[in-house]
C-alpha positions in Angstrom: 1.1 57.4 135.7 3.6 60.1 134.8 6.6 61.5 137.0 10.6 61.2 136.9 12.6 58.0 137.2 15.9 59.6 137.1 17.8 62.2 138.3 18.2 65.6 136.8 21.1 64.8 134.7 24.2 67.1 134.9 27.0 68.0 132.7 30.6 68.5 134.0 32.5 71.2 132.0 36.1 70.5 131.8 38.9 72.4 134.0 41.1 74.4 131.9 44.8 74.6 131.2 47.7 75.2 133.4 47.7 78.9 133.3 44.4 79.4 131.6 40.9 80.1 132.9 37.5 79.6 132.0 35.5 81.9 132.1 31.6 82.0 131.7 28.7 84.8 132.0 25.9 83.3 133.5 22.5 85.1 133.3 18.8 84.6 132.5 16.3 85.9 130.2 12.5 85.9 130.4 10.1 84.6 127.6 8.0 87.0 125.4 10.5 89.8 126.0 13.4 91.4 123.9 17.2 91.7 125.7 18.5 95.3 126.6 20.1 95.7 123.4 23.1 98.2 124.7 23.6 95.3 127.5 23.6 92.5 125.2 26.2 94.3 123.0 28.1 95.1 126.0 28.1 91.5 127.3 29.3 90.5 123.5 31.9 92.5 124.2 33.3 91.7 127.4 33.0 87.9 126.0 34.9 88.3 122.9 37.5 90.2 125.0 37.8 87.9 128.2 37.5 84.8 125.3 34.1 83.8 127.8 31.1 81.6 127.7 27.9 82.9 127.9 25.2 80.9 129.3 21.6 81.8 129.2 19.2 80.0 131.7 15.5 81.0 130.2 12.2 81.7 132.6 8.4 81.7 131.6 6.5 84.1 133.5 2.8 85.0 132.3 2.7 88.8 131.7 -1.0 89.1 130.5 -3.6 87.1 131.4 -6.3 88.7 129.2 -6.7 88.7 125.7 -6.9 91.6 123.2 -10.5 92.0 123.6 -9.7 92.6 127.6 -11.8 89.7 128.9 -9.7 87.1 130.9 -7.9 84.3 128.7 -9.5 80.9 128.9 -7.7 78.4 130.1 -7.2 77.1 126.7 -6.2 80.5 125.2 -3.4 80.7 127.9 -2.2 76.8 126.5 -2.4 78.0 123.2 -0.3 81.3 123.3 2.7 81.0 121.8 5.9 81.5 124.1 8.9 82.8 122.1 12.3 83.8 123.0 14.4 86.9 121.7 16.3 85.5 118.7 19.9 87.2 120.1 19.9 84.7 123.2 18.7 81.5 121.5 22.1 80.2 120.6 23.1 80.8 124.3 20.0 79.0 125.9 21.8 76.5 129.0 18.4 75.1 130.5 20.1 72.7 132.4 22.4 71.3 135.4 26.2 72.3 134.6 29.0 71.6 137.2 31.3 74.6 136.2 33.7 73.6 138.4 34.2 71.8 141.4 31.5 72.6 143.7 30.3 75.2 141.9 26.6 74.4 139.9 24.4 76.4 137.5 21.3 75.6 138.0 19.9 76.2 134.2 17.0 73.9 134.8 15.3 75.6 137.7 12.0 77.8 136.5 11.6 80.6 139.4 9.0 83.2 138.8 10.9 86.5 139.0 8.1 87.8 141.0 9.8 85.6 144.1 11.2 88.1 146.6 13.3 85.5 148.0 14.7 83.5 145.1 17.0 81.8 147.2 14.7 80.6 149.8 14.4 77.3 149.9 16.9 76.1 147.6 19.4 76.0 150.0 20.4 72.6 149.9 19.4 72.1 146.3 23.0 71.3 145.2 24.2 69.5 148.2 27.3 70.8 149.1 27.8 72.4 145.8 27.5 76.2 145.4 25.0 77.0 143.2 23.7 79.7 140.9 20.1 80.3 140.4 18.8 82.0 137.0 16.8 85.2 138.5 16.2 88.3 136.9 16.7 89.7 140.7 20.9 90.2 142.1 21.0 87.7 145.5 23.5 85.7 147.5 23.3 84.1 150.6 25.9 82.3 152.5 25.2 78.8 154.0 26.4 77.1 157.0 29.1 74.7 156.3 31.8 72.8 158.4 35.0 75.3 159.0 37.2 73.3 157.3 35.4 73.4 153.9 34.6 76.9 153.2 30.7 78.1 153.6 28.5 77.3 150.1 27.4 80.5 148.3 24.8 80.7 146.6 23.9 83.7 143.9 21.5 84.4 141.5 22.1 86.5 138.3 20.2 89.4 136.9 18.9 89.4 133.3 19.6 90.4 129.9 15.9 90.9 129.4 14.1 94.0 129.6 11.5 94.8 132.3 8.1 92.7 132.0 5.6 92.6 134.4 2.0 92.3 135.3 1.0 96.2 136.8 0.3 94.4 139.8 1.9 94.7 143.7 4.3 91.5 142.9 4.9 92.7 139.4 5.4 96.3 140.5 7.9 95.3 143.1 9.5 92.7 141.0 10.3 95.5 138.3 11.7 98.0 140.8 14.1 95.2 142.0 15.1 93.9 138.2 18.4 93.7 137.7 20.2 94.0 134.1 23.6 92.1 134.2 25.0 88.7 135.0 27.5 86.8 137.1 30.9 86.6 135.7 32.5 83.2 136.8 36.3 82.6 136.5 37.4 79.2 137.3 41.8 78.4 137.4 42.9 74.9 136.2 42.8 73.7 140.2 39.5 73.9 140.5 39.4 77.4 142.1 36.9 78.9 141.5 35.8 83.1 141.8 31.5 84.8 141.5 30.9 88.3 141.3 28.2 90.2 140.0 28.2 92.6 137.1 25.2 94.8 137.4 24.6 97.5 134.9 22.7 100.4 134.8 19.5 101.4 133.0 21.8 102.2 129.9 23.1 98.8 129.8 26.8 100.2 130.9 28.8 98.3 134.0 31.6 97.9 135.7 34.0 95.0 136.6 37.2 95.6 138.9 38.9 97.9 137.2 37.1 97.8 133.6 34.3 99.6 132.3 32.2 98.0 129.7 30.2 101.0 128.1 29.4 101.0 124.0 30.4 98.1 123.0 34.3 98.8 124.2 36.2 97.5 127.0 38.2 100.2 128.7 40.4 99.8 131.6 42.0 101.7 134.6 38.8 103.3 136.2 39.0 103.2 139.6 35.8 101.9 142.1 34.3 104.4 144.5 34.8 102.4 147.4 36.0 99.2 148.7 34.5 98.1 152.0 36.0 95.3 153.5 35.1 92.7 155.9 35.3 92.7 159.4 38.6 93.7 159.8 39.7 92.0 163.7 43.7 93.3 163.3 45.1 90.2 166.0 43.1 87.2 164.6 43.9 88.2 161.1 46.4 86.4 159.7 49.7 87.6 157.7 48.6 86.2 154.2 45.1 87.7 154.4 46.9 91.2 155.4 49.5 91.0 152.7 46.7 90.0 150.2 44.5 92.7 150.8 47.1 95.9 151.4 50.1 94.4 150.4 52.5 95.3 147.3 50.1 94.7 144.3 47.2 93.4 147.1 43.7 94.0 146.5 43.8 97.7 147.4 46.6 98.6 145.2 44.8 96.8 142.2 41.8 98.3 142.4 42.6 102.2 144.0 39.6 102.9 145.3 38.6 106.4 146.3 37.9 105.3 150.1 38.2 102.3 151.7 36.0 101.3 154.3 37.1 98.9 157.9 34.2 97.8 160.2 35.2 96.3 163.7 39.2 96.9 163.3 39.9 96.4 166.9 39.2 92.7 167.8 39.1 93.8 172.0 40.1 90.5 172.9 42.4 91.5 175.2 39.6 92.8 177.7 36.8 91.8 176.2 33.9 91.9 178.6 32.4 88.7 177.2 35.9 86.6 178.3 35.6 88.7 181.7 34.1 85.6 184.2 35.7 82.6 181.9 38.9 82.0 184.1 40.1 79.8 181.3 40.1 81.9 178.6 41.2 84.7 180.7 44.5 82.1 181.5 44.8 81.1 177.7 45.3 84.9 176.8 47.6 85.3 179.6 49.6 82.8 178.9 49.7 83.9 175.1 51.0 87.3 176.5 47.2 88.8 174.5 46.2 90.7 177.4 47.7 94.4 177.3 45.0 96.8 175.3 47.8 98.7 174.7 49.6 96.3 172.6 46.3 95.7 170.8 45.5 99.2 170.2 49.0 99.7 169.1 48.7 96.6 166.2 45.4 98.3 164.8 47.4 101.6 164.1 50.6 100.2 163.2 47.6 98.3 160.7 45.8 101.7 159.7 49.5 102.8 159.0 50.0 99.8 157.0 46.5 100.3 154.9 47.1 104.1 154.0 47.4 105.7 150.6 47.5 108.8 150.0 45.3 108.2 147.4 42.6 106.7 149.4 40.8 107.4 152.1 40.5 105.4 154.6 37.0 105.0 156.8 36.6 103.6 160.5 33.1 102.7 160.9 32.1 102.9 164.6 31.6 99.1 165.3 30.7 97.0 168.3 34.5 95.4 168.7 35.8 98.8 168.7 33.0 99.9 171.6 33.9 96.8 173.8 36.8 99.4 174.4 34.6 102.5 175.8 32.7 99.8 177.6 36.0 98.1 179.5 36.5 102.1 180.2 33.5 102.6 181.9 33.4 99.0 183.8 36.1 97.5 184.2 38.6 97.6 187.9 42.0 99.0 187.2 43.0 98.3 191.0 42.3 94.3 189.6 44.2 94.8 186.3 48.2 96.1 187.4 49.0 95.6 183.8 46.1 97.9 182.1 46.1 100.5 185.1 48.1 103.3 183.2 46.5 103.1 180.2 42.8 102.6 181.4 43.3 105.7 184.1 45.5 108.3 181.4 42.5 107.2 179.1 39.6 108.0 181.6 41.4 111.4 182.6 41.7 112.6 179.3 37.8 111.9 179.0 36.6 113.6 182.5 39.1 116.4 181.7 37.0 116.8 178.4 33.5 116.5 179.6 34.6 118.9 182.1 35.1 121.6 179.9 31.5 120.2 177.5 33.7 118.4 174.6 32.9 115.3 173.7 35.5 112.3 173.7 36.2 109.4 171.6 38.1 107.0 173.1 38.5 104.9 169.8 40.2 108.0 167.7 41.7 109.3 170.6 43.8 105.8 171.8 44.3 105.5 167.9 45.8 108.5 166.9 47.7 108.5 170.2 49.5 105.2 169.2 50.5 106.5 166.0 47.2 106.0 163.1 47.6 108.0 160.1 46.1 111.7 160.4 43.9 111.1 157.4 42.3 108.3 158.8 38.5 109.1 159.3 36.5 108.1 162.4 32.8 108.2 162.4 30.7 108.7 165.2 28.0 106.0 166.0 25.2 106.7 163.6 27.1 109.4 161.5 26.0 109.3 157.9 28.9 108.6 155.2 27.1 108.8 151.7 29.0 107.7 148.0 27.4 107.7 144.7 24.1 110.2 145.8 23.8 110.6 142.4 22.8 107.0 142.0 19.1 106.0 143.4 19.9 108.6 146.8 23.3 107.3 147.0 25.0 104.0 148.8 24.8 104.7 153.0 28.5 103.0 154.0 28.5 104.6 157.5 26.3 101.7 159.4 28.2 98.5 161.3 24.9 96.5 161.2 25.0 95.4 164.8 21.8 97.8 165.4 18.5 98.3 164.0 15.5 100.0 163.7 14.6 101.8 167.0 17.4 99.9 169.2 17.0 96.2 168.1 19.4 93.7 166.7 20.0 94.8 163.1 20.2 91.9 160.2 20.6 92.5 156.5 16.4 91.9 155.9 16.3 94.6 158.3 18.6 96.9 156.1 16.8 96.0 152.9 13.4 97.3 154.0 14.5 100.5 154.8 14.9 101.4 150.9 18.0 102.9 151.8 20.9 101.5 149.4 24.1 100.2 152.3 26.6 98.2 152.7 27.3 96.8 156.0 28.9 93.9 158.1 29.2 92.9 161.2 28.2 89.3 161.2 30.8 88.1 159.1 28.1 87.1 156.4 28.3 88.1 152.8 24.9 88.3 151.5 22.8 90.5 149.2 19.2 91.4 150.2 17.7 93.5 147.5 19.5 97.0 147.6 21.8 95.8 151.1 24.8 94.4 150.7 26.8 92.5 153.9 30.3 92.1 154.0 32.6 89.3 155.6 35.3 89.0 157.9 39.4 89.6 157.3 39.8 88.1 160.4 40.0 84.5 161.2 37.2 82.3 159.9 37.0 80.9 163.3 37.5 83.0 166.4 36.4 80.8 168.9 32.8 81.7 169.3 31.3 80.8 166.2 31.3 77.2 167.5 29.8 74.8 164.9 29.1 75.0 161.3 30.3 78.6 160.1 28.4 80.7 157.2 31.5 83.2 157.7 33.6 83.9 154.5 36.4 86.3 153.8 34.3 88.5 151.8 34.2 92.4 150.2 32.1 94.7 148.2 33.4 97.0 146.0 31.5 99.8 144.7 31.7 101.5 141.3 31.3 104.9 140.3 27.8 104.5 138.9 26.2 103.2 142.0 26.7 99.6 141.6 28.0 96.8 143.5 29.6 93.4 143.9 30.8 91.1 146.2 34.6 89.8 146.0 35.2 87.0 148.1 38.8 85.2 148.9 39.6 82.0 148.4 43.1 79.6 148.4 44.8 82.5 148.8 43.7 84.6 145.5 40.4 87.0 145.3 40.0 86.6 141.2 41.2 84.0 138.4 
């Protein structure tokens, strides 16, 4: 009788110094196949420079099945072949369980074809609590529900080093136009903090990280990202450290300068909210709080757009359904019920009749906006208005969608996103996740708002995109979004 008696075994690297970080770049590389030689070098680089560990996880995946005189291999001719493994990699083969850091795992040992178009599936609750990262020659993440308290588990898989390899077959086909060259670049402080995002590089073997560019064999720095879109931005439940993080003095935005920055749901609406509208409690609680003028609220989301500017950036209002819970109170709502939101509800529905009347369309998001003070460069899109970055690369990267609707009218999800071939980012659900060639932002607002009752998969997560096309997710943590 053959099987396993004990547990996969699993090593426990050690936390670094007080004001050092270990870093590691985690990847995977498939057998029979050579590595893309300018990404290798590349990678070299950015480990000799960063002083990082790479770690290789390795995958067999069976790219012929018949022998050279094209008749089908035996069974004994496929035992016999030979597997080898590109001599550059060898001395970074990690094949096994390694705790990089508290509650963070690579998962060396796990063998996944890279034909799977769900590597993640399944494996959810592989590492327990743990977050874990899966060797795949395919860029995922998912987010996994978790109590509030603890933070969600993430899990990610990494890309390869190894050059496309498959069987000219549907799943091989696919499997090849999903590849991804690069790795995950893991930074881990001496608390135990730990940060994940992705470096995914181009067919040339050149990629981006933050503000670096890794092209040649050279590290350069100071090249700024395309765009940076955040999470779910909800202006009154986000709290003071998160805003001073993200568009503070020497906050995330000042870092990296993007080109355009990009802010789904900014208004929270929950000072009218039509969900709160027949819960006499909440309704009370809000009272009470003073939370119940829309005026105030719309106020705080400009005085925050005034906050966010640069005049190096632009800055992007996605039309989202938070910020439509507005037009909807407009339309529904009783101002001969509501003495303190009478003024503003009735100057805001004349100044929409008076333009209809006269065949111009109204906004009542920009026009409240602007009207409270938001910066004149701000940009407001319309509901299903395009907004386009990178066309160059693969037809460009849509940033323009919220995510709340699909196809045709229904509920939109990121699965939903991915099948339309069409490269996005979008939130919405306060989710980070990456499905194929859509990415899914977080939240900036609080990680619980009341009616995300039970275990949470909500994380205060961004993507930033680079120049060449590509993408990665930057999620906060203890107060820091890198080591």
């Amino acid at each position: 009788m053959t099987g396993r008696v004990k547990a996969i075994q699993r090593e426990v690297m050690p936390l670094p110094k007080r004001g050092r970080l270990a870093i590691y770049l985690v990847t995977s590389a498939q057998n029979n196949t050579d590595v893309h030689p300018e990404l290798w070098t590349n990678l070299l680089s950015l480990a000799e420079h960063d002083g990082a560990q790479i770690m290789v996880a390795s995958f067999t995946y069976a790219v012929s099945s018949r022998a050279a005189n094209g008749q089908k291999k035996t069974a004994k001719e496929k035992e016999d072949e030979d597997e080898w493994w590109d001599p550059h990699i060898e001395p970074y083969l990690v094949d096994r369980s390694v705790e990089l850091a508290p509650g963070l795992v690579w998962c060396g040992e796990l063998q996944l074809l890279p034909t799977a178009s769900n590597p993640i599936s399944g494996l959810e609750s592989y590492t327990g609590r743990a977050s874990s990262i899966i060797p795949h020659a395919k860029f995922a993440m998912a987010s996994v529900a978790s109590p509030k308290g603890s933070g969600c588990k993430l899990i990610y898989t990494t890309g390869a080093v190894t050059q496309r390899h498959y069987i000219a077959k549907k799943a091989g086909q696919k499997a090849e136009f999903h590849h991804g060259y690069g790795c995950l670049i893991v930074e881990v402080r001496h608390d135990g903090t730990w940060f994940v995002r992705q470096i995914n590089a181009d067919s040339e073997g050149e990629f981006y990280d933050l503000d670096r560019k890794v092209s040649g064999g050279k590290v350069s720095h100071g090249h700024r990202p395309e765009a940076l879109a955040w999470g779910d931005i909800h202006v009154r439940t986000m709290s003071r450290d998160i805003s001073n993080l993200g568009w503070g003095s020497d906050g995330i935005l000042d870092t990296l300068k993007p080109r355009r920055q990009i802010l789904h749901d900014l208004l929270d609406f929950r000072s009218a909210n039509h969900h709160d509208r027949d819960d006499p409690w909440k309704t009370m609680a809000k009272h009470a709080a003073g939370a119940t003028a829309v005026a105030a609220e719309v106020a705080e989301a400009a005085t925050f757009l005034g906050k966010a500017a640069r005049p190096w950036c632009e800055t992007v209002v996605v039309r989202s359904n938070h910020d439509e819970a507005m037009v909807r109170w407009l339309k529904e709502a009783d101002f001969r019920e509501d003495p303190e939101n009478a003024v503003f509800y009735l100057e805001t529905n004349l100044a929409a009749y008076r333009a209809m009347a006269v065949g111009d369309t109204f906004d009542a998001i920009e026009h409240t906006l602007r009207a409270a003070g938001a910066p004149k460069r701000t940009r407001f899109l319309k509901r299903d208005e395009e907004y386009l970055v990178c066309e160059g690369a693969g037809g460009g990267i849509e940033l323009g969608m919220h995510g709340d609707k699909g196809a045709n009218g229904s509920r939109g999800s990121l699965a939903q996103f991915a099948r339309t071939g069409r490269k996005c980012v979008i939130g919405h659900s306060h989710v980070a996740g990456i499905v194929e060639g859509a990415y899914q932002v977080g939240v900036m607002g609080a990680l619980d708002m009341g009616y995300n009752e039970g275990q949470s998969s909500w994380s205060h997560s961004n993507v930033v995109v680079y120049p060449n096309g590509k993408r990665a997710v930057l999620t906060i943590w203890n107060g820091r979004w890198h080591g």
